[in-house]
Backbone bond lengths (Angstrom), bond angles and torsions (degrees), N, CA, C in turn:
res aa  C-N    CA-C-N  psi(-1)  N-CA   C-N-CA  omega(-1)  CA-C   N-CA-C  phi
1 X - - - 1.443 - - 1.522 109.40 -
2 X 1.262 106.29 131.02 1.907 93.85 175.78 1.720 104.71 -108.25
3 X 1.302 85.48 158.07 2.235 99.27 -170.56 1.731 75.14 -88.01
4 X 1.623 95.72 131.43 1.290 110.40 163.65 1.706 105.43 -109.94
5 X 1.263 120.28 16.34 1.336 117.45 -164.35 2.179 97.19 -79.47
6 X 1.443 99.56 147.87 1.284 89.02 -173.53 2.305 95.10 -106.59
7 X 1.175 101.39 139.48 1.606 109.52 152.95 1.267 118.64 -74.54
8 X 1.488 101.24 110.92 1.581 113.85 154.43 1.675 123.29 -53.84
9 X 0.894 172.34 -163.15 1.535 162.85 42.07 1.461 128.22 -36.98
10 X 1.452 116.25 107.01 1.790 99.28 173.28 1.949 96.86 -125.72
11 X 1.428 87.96 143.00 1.578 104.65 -168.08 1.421 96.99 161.97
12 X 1.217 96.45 165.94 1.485 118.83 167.10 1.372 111.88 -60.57
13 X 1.221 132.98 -38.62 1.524 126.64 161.48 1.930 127.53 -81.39
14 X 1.235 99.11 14.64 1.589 94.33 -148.85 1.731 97.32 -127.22
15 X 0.996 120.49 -174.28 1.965 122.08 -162.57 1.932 91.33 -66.55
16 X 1.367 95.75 -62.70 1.385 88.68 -168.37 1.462 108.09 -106.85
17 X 1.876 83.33 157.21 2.047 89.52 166.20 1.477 140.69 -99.39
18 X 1.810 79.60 8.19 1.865 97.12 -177.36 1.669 96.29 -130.55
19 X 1.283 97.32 162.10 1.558 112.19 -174.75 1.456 95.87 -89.60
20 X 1.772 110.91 -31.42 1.943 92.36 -175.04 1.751 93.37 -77.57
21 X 1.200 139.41 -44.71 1.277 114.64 -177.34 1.470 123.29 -41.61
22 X 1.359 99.96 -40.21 1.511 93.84 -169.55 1.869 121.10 -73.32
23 X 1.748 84.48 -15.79 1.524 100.42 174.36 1.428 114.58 -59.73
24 X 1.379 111.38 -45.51 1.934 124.98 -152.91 1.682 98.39 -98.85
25 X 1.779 120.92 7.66 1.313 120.50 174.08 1.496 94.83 -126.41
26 X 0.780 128.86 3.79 1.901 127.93 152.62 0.973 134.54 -67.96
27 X 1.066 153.18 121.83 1.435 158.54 53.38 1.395 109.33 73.66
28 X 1.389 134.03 105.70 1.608 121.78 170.93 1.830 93.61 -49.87
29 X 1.618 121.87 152.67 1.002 148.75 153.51 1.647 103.84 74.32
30 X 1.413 98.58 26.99 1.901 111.76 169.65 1.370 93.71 -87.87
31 X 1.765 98.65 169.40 1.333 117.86 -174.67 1.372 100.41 -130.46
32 X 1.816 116.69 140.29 1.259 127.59 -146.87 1.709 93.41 -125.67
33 X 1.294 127.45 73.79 1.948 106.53 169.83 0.928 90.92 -62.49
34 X 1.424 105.66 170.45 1.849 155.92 -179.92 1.452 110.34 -133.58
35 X 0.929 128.73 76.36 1.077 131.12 160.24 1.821 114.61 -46.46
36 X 1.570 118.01 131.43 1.670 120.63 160.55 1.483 113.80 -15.53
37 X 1.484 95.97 128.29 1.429 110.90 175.07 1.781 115.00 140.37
38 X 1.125 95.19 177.35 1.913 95.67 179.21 1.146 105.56 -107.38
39 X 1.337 97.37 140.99 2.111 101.55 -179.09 1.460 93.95 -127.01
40 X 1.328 109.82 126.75 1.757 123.00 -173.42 1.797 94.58 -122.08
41 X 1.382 109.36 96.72 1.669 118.82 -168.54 1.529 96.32 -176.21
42 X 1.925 93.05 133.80 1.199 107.85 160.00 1.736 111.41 -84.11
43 X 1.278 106.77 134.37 1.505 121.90 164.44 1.114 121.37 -110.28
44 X 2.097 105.72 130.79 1.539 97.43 153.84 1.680 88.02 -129.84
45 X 1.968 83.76 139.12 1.418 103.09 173.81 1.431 122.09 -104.61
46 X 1.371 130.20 100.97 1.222 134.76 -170.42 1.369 126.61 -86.23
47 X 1.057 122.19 -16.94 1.286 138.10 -179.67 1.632 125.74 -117.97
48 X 1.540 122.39 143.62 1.328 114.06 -166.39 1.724 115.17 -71.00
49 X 1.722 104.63 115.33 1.375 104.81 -163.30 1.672 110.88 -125.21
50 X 1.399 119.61 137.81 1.594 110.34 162.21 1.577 109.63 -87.66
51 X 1.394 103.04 118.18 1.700 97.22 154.07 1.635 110.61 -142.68
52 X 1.687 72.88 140.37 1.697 93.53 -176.04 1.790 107.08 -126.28
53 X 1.333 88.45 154.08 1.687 99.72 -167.98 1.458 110.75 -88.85
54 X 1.540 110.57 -129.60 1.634 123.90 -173.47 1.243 105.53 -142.36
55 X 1.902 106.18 -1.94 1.865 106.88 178.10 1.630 78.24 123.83
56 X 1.640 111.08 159.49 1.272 128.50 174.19 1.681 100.58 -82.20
57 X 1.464 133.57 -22.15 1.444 108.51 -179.31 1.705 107.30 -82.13
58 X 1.512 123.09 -21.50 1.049 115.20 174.78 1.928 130.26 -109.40
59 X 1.327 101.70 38.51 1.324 111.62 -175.77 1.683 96.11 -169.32
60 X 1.250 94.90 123.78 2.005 113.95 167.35 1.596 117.40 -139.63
61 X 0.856 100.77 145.62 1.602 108.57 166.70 1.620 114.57 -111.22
């Protein structure tokens, strides 16, 4: 079976610079990195999503 799910990027290097953008251009069963840094945003996540960070010392909300 192949994962057709696509990765978003949000960071300073990555597609987006907000976590809700990257939320409201996803795909139920997409995958969301977080690249290092502070994200100051309310989220609502409606759809079934993976997101993974850079580790809890280098990523907070």
């Amino acid at each position: 079976m192949t994962d057709t799910r696509t990765v978003h990027t949000v960071g300073p290097s990555g597609a987006f610079a907000s976590l809700s953008a990257a939320i409201t251009a996803a795909s139920p069963g997409d995958v969301i990195q977080v690249q290092p840094g502070l994200y100051r945003e309310s989220l609502v996540i409606d759809k079934d999503l993976e997101i993974t960070g850079s580790g809890r010392t280098r990523t907070s909300s």
